[in-house]
MDTraj code that builds the backbone (N, CA, C; nanometers):
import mdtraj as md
import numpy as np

residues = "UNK UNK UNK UNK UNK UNK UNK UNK UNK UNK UNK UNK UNK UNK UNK UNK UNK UNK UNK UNK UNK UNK UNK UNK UNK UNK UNK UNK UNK UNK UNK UNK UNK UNK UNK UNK UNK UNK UNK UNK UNK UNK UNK UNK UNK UNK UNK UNK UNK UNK UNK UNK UNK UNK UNK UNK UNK UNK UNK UNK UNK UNK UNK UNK UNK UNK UNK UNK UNK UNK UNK UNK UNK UNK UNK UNK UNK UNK UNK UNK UNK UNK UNK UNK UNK UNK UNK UNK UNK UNK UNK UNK UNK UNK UNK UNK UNK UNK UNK UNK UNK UNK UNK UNK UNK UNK UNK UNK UNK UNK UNK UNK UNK UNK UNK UNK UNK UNK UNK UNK UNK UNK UNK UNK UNK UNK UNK UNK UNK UNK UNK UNK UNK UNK UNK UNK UNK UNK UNK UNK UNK UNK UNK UNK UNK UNK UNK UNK UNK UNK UNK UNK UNK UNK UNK UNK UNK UNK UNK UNK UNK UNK UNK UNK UNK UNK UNK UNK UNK UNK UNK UNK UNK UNK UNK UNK UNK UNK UNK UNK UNK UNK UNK UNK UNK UNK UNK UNK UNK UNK UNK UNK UNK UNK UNK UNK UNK UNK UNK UNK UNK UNK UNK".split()
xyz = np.array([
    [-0.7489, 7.9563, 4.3755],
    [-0.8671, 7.8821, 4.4182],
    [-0.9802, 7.9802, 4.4501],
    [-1.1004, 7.9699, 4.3786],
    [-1.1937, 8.0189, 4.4599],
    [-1.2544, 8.0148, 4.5375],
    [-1.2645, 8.1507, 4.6213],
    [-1.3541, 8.1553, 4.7349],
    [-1.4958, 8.1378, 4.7534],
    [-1.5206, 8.1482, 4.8934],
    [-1.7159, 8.1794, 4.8887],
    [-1.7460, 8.2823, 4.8452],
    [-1.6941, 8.3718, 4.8787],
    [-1.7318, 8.4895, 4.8978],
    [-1.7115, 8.5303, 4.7200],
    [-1.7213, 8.4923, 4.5901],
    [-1.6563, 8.4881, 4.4989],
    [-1.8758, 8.4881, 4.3906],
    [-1.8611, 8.5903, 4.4274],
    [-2.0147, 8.6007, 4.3544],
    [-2.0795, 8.7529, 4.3754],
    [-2.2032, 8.7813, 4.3296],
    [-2.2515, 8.8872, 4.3326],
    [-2.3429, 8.9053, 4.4864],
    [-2.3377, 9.0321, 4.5165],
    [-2.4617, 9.0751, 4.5918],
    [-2.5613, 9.1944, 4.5205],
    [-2.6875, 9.1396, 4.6146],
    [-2.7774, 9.2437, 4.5039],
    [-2.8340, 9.3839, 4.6034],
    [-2.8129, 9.4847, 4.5452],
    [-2.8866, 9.6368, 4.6460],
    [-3.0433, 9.6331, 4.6278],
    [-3.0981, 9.6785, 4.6986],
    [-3.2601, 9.6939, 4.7084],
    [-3.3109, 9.7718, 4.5910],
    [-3.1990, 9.8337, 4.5195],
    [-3.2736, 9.8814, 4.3718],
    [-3.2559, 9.7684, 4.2503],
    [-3.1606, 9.6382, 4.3050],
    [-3.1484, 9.5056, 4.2001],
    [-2.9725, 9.5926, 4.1695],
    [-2.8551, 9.6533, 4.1684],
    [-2.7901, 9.6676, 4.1097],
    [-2.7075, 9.5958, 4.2487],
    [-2.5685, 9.5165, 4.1439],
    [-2.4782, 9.4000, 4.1554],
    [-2.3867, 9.4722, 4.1805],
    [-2.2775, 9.3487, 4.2823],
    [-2.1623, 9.4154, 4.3572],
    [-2.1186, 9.3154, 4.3670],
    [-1.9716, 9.2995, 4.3611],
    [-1.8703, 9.1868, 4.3191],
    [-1.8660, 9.1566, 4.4546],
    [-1.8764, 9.0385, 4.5221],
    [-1.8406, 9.0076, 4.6973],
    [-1.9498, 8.9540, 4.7701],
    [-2.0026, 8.8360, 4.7801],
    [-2.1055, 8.8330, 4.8410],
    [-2.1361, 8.8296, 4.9886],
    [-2.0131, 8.8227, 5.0214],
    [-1.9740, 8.8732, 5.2052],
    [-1.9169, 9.0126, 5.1570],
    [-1.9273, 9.1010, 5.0750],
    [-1.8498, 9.2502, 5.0525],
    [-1.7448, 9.2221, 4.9669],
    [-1.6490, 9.3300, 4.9745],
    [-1.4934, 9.3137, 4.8904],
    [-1.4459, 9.4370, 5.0112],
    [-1.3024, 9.4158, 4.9490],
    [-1.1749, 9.5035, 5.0167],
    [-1.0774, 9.5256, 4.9310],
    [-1.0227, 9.6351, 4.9664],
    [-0.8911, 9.6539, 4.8732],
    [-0.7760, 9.7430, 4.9582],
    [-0.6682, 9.6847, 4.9028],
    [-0.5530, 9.7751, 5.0177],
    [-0.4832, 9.8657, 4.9547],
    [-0.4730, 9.9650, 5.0332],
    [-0.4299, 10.0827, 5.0124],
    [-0.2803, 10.1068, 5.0974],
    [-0.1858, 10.0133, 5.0568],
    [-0.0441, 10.0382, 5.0643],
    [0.0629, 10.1566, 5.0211],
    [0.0831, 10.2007, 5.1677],
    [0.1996, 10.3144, 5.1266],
    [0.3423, 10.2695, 5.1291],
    [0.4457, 10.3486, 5.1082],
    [0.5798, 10.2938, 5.0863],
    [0.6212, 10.4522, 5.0643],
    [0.7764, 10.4540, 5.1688],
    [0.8289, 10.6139, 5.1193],
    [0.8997, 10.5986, 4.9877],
    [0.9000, 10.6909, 4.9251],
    [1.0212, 10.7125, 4.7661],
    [1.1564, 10.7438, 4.8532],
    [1.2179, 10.7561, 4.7596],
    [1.3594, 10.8088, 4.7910],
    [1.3625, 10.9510, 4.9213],
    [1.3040, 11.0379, 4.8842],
    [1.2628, 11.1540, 4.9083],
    [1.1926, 11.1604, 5.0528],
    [1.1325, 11.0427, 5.1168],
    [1.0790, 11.0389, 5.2470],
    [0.9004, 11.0652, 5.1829],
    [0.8589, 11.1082, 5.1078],
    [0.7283, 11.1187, 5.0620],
    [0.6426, 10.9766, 5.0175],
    [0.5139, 10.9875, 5.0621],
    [0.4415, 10.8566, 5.0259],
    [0.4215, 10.8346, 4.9028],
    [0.4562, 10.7321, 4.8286],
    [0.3707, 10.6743, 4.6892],
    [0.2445, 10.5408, 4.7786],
    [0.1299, 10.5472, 4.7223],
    [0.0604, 10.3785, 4.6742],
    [0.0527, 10.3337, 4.5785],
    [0.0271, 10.1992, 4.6130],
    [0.0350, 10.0766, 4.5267],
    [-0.1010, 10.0974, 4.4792],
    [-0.0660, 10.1199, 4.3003],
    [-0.2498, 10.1126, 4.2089],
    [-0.1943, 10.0078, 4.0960],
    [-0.3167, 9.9918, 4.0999],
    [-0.3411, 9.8797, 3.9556],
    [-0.3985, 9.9562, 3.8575],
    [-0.3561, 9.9218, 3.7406],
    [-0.4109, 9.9601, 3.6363],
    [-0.4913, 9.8288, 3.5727],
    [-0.6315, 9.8470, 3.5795],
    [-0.7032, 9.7444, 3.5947],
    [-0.7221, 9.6789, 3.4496],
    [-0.7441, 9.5174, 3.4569],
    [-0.7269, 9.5111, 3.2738],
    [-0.8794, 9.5243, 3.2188],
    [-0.8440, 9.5665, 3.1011],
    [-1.0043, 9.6305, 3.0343],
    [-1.0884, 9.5527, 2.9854],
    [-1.0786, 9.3933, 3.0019],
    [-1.2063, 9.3191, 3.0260],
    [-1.3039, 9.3287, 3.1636],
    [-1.2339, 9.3595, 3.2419],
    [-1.2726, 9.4234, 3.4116],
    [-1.4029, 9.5360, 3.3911],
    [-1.4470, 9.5144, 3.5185],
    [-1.5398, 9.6108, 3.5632],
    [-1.4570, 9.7436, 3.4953],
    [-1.4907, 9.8341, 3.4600],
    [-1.4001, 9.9829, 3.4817],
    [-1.2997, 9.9469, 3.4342],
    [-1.2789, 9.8527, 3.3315],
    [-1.1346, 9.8609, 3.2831],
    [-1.0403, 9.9446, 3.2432],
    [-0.9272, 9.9487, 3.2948],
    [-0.8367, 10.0924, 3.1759],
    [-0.8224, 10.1845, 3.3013],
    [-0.9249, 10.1590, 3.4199],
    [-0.8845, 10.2846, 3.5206],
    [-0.7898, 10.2230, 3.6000],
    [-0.7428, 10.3422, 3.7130],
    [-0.6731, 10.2860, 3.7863],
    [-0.7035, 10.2761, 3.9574],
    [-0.6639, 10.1645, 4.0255],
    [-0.7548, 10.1654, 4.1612],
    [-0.6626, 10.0237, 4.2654],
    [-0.7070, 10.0322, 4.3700],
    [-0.6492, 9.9385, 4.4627],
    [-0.6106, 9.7681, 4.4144],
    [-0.5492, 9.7112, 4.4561],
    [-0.5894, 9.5612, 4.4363],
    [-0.6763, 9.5422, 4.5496],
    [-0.7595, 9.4676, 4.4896],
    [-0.8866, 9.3927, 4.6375],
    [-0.9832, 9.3201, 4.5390],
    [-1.0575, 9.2539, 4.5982],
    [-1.1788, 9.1656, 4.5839],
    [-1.2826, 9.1592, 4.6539],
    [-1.3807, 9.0262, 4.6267],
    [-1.4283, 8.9740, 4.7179],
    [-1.3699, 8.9123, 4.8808],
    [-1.4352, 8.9435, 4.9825],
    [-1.4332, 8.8864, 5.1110],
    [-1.4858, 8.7396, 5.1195],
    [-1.4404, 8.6563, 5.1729],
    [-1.4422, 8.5262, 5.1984],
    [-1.5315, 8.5358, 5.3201],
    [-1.6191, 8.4402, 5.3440],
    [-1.6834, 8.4380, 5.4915],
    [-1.5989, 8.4368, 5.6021],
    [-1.5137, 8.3579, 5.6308],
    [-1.4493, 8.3703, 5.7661],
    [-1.3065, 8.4600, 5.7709],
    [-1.3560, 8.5608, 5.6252],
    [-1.1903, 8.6772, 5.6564],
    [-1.2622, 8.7700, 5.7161],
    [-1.1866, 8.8875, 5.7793],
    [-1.1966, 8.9995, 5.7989],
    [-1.1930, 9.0909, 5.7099],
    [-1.2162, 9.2210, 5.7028],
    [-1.1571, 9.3074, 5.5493],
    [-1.0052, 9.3130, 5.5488],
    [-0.9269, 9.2878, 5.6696],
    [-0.7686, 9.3382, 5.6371],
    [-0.7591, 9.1723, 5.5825],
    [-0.7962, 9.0676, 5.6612],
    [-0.7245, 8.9776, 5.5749],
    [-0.7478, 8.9562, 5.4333],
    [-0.8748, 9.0247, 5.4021],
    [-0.9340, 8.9825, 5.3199],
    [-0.8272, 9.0597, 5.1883],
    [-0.7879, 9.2003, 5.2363],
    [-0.7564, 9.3105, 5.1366],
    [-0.5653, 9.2760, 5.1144],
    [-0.5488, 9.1762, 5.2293],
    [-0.3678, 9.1461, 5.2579],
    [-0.3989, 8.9970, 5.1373],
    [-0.4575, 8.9460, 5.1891],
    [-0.4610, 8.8034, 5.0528],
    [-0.4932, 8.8833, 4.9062],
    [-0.5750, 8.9416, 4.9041],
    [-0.6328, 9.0053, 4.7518],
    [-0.4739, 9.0736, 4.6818],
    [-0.4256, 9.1331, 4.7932],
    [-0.2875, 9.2327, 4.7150],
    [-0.2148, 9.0907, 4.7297],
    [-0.1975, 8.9755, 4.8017],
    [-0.0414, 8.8931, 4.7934],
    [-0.0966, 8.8026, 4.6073],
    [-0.2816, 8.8100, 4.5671],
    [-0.2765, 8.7358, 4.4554],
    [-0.2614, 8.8475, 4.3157],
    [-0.3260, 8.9745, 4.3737],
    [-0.3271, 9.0716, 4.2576],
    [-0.1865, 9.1194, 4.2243],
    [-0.0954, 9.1048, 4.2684],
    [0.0197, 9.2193, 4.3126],
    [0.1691, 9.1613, 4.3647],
    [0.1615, 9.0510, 4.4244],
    [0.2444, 9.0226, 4.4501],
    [0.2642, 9.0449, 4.6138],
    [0.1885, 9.1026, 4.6621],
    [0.2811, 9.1579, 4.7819],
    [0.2951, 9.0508, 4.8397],
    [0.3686, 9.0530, 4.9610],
    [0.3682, 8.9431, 5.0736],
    [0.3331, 9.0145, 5.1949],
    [0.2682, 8.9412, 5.2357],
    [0.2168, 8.9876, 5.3954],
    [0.2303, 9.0189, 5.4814],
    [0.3400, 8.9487, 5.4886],
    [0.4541, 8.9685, 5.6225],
    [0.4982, 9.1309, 5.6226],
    [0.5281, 9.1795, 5.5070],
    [0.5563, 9.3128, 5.4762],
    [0.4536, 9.4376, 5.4644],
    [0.3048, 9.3735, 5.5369],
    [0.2799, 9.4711, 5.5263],
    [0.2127, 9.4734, 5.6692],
    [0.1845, 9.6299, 5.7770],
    [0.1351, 9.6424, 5.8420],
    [0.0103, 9.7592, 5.8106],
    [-0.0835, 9.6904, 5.8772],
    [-0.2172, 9.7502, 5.8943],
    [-0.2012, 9.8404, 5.9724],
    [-0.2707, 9.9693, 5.9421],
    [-0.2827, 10.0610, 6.0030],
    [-0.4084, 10.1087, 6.0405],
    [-0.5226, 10.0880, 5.9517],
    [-0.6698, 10.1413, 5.9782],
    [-0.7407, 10.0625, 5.8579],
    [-0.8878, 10.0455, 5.8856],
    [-0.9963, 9.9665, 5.7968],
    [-1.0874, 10.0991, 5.8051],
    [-1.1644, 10.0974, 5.7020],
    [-1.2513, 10.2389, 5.6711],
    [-1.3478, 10.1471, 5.6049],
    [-1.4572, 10.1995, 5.6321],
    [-1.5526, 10.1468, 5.5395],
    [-1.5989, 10.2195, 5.3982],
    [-1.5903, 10.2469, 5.2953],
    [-1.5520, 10.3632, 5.1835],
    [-1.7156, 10.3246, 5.1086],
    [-1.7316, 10.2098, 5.0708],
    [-1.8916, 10.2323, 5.0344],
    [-1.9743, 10.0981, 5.0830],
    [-2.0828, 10.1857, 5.0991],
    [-2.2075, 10.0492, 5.2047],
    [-2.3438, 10.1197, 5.0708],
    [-2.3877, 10.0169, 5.0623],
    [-2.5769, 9.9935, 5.0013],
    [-2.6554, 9.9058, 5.0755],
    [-2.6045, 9.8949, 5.1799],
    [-2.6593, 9.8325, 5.2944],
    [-2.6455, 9.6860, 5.2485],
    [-2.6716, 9.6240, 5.1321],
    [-2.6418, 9.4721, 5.1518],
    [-2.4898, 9.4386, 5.1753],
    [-2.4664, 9.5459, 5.1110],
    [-2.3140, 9.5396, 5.0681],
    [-2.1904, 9.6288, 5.0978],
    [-2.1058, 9.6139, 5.1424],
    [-2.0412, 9.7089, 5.1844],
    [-1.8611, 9.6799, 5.1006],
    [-1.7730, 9.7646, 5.0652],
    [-1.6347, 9.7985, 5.0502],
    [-1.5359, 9.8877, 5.1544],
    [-1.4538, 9.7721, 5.2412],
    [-1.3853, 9.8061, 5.2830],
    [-1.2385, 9.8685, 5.2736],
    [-1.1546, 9.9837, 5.2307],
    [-1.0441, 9.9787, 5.2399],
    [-0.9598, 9.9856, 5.3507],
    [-0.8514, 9.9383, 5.3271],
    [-0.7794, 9.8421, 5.4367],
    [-0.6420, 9.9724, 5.4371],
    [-0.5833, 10.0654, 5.5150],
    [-0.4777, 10.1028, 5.4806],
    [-0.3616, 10.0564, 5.5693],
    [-0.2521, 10.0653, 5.4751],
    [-0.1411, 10.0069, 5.5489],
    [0.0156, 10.0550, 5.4974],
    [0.1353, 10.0053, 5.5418],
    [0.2434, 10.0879, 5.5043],
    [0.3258, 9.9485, 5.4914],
    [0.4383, 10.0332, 5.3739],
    [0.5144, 9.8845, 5.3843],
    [0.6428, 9.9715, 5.3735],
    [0.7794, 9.9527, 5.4332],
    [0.8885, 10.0385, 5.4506],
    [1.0061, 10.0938, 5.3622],
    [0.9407, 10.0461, 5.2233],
    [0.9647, 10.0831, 5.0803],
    [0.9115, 10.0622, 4.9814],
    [0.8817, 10.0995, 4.8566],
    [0.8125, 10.0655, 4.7209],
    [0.8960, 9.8807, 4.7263],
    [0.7844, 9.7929, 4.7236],
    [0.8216, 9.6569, 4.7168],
    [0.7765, 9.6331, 4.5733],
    [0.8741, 9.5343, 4.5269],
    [0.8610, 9.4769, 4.4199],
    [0.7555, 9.4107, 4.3858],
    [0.6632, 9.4481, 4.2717],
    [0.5335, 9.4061, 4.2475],
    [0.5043, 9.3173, 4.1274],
    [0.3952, 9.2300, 4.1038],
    [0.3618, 9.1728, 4.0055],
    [0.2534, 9.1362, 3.9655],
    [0.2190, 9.2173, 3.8194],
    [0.0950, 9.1781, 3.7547],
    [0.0309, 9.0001, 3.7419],
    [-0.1483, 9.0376, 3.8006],
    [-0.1396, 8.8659, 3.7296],
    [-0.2751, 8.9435, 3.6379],
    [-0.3424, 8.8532, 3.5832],
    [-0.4315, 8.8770, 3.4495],
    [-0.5461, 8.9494, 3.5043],
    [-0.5626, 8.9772, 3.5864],
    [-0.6115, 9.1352, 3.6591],
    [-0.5892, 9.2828, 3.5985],
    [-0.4535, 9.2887, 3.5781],
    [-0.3625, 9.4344, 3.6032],
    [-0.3212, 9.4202, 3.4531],
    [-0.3197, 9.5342, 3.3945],
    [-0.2312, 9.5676, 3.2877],
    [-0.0859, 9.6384, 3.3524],
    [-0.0981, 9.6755, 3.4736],
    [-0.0147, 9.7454, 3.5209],
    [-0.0049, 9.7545, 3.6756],
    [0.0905, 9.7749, 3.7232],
    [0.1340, 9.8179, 3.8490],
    [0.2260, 9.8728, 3.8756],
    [0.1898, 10.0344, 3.9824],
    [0.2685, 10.1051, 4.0043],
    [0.2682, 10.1740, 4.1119],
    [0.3969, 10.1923, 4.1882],
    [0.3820, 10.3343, 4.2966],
    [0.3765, 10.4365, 4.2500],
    [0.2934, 10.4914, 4.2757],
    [0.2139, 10.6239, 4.2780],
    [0.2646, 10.7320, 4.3513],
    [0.3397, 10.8351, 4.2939],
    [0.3375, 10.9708, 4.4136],
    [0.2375, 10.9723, 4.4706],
    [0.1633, 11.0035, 4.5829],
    [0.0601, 11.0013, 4.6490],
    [-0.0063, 11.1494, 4.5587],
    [0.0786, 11.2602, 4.5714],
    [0.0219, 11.4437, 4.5100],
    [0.0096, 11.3978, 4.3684],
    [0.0141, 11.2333, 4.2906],
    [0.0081, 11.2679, 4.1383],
    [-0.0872, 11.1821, 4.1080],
    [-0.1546, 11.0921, 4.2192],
    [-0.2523, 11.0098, 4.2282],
    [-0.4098, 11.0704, 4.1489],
    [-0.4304, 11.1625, 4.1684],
    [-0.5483, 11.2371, 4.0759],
    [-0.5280, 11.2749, 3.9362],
    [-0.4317, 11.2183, 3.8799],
    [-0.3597, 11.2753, 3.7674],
    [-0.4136, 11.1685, 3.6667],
    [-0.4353, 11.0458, 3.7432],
    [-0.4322, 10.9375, 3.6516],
    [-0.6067, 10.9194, 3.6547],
    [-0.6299, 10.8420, 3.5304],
    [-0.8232, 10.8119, 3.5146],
    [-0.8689, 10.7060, 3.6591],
    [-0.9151, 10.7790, 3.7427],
    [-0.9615, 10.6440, 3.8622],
    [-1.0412, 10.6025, 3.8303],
    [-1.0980, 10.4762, 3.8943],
    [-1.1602, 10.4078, 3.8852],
    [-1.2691, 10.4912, 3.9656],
    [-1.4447, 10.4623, 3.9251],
    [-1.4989, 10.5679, 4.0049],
    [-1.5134, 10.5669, 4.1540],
    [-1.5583, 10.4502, 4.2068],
    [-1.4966, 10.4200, 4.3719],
    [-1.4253, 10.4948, 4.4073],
    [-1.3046, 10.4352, 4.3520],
    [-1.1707, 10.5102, 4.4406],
    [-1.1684, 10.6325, 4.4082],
    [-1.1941, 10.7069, 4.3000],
    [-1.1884, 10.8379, 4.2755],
    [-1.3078, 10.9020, 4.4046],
    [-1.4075, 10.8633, 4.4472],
    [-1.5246, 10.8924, 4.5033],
    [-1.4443, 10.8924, 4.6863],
    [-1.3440, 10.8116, 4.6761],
    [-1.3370, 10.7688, 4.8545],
    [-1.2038, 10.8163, 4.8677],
    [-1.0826, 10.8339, 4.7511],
    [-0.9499, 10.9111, 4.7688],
    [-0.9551, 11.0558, 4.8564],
    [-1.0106, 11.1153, 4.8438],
    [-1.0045, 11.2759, 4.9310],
    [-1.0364, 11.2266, 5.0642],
    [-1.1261, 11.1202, 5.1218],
    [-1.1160, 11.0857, 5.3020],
    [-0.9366, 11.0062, 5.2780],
    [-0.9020, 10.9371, 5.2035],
    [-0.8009, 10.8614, 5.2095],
    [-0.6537, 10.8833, 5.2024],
    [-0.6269, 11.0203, 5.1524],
    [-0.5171, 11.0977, 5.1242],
    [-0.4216, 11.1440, 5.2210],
    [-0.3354, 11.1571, 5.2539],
    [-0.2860, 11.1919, 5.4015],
    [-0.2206, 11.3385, 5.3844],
    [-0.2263, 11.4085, 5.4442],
    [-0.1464, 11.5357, 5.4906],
    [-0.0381, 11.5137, 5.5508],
    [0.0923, 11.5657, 5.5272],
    [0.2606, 11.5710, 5.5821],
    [0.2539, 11.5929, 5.7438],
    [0.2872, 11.5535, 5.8236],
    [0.3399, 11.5811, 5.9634],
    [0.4514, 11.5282, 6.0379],
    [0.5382, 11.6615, 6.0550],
    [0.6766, 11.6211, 6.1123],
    [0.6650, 11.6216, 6.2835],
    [0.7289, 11.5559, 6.3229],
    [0.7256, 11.5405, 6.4360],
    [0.8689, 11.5808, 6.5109],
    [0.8601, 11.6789, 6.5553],
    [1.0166, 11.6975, 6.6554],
    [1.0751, 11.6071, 6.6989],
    [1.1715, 11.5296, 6.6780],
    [1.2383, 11.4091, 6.7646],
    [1.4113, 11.4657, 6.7191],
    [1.4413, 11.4172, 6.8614],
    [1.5849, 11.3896, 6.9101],
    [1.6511, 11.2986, 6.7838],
    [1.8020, 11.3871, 6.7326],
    [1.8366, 11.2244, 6.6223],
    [1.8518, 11.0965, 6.6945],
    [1.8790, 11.0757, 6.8436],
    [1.8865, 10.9359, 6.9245],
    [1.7435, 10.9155, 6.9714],
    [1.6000, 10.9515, 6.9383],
    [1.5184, 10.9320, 7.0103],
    [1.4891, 10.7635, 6.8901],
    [1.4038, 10.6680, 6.9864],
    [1.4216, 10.5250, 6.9026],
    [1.2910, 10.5526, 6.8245],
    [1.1874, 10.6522, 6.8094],
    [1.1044, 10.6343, 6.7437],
    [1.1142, 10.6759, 6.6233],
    [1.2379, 10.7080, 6.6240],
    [1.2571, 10.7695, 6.4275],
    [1.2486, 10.6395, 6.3571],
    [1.3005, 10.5514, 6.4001],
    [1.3334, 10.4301, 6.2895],
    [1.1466, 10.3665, 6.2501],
    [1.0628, 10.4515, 6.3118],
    [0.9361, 10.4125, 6.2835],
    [0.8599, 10.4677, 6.1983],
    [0.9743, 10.5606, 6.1505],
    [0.8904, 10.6863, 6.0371],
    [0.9688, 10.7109, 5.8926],
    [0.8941, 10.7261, 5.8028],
    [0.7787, 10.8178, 5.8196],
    [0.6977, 10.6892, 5.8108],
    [0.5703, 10.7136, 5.8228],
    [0.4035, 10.5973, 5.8175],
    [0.3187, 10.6465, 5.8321],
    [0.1947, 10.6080, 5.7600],
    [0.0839, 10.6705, 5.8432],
    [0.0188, 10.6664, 5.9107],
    [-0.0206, 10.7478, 5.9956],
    [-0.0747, 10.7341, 6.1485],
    [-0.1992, 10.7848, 6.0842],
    [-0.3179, 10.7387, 6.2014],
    [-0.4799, 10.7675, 6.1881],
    [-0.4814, 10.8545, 6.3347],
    [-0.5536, 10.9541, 6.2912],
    [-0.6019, 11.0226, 6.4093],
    [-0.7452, 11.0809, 6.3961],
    [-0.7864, 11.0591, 6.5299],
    [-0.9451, 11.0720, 6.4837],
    [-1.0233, 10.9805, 6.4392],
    [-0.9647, 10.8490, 6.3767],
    [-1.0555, 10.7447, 6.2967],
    [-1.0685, 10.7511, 6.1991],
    [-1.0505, 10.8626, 6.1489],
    [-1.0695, 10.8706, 5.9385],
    [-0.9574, 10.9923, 5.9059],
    [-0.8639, 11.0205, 6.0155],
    [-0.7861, 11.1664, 5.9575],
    [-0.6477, 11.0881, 5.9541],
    [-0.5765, 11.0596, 5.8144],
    [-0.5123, 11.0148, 5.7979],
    [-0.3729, 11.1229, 5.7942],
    [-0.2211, 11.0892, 5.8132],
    [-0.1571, 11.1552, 5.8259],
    [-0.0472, 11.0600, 5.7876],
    [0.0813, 11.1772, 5.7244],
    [0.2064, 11.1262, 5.6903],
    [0.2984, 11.1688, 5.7770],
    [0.3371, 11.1203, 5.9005],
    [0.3989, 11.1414, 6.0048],
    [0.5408, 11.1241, 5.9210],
    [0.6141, 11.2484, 5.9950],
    [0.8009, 11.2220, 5.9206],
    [0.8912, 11.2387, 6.0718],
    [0.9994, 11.2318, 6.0687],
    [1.0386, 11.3002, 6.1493],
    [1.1270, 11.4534, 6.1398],
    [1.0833, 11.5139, 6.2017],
    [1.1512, 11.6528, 6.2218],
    [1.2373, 11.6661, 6.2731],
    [1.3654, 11.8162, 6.3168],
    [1.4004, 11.8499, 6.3150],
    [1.3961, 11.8774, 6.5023],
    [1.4660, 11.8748, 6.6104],
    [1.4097, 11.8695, 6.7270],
    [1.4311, 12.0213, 6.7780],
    [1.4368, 12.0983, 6.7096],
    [1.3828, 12.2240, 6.7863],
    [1.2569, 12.2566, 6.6397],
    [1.2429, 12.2028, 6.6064],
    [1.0937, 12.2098, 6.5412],
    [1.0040, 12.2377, 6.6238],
    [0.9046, 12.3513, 6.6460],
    [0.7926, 12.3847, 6.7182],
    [0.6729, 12.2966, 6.7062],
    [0.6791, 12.1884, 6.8438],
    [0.5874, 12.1105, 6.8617],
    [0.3971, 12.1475, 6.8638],
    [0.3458, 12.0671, 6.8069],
    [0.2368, 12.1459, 6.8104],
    [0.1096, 12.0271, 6.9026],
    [-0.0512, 12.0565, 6.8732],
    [-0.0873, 11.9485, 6.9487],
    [-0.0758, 11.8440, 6.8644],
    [-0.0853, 11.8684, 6.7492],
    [-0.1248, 11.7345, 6.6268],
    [0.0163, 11.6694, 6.6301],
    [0.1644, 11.7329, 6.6284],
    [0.2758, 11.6487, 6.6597],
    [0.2757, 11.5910, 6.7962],
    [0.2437, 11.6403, 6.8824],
    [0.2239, 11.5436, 7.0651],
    [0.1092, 11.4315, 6.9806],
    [0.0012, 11.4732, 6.9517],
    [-0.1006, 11.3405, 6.9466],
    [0.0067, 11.2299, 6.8482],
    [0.0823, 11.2353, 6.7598],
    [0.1363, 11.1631, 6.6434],
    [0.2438, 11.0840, 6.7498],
    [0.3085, 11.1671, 6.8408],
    [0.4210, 11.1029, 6.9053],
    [0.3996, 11.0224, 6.9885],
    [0.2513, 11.0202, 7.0376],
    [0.2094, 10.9641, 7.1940],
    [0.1572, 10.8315, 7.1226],
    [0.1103, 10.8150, 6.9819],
    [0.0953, 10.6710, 6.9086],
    [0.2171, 10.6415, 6.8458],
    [0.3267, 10.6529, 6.8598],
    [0.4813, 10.6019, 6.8144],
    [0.4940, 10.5236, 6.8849],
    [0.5239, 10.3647, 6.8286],
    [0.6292, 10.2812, 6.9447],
    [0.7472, 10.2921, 6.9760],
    [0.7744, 10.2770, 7.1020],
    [0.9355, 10.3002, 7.1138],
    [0.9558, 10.4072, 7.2101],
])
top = md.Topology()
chain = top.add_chain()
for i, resn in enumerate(residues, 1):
    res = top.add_residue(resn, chain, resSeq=i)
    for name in ("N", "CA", "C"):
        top.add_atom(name, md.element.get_by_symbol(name[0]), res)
traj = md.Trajectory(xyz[None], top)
């Protein structure tokens, strides 16, 4: 069904932007086998804007969504996901022209979940996160991936401490410094960036 929000906005130089309340797109992680992050990309179909590249599922924003709901409905129609499975972790704003703005939404889900193309996607896939530049992006996402990328951080924990079963995920620190929290090894030399990672762990 379409939305309101399901039309163009125009920038003060006249150039068009899919969303007329904005768009969003989610940027879902999931560990591999290995404890390392892959995301969820689309390989977008080549009647599309940028067809043939590859980039988030998202859309247009609806008037009365937010960007996470907006970017959690866009992946449950582009992709398959379900919602329930995924938790939000941080909203970024990745590009504004002042009428218009693109939110990405990041979030983690506690394994590569089973996905599904609809007439959007030629494709869908988890992504090593280190092989993500490998593939043709879409120019957006190619433009906003380097704030979005996370760096590895282990965290010293006890094997009985209860916050392991919360890792690995990514944690935000700072507001835009994204991180792949794991757990470590507990005589691992704690540092400040592992205290700041542990003191946002539940549990």
């Amino acid at each position: 069904m379409r939305g309101d929000g399901d039309g163009w906005a125009f920038s003060a130089t006249g150039a068009r932007y899919w969303g007329r309340f904005g768009a969003a797109g989610l940027l879902l992680r999931a560990p591999l086998a290995d404890g390392t992050p892959a995301v969820l990309l689309q390989h977008r179909a080549w009647w599309s804007h940028q067809g043939g590249t590859w980039a988030l599922p998202g859309g247009a924003r609806d008037s009365h969504e937010t960007p996470e709901q907006a970017a959690v409905r866009e992946a449950g129609e582009e992709a398959g996901v379900p919602a329930h499975r995924v938790a939000v972790r941080a909203a970024l704003i990745t590009a504004d022209v002042g009428t218009w703005t693109y939110t990405t939404v990041v979030a983690d889900a506690t394994e590569p979940l089973t996905v599904r193309p609809n007439q959007e996607s030629t494709e869908l896939r988890w992504v090593p996160e280190s092989q993500v530049t490998e593939l043709p992006l879409h120019s957006g996402f190619a433009t906003s991936w380097p704030r979005l990328r996370t760096a590895v951080a282990a965290v010293p924990l006890d094997p009985d401490d209860e916050r392991r079963r919360h890792l690995p995920r990514t944690v935000v620190i700072e507001s835009e410094m994204f991180l792949w929290a794991t757990a470590g090894e507990p005589d691992l030399q704690p540092s400040r960036l592992s205290e700041a990672i542990s003191e946002l762990l539940p549990g």
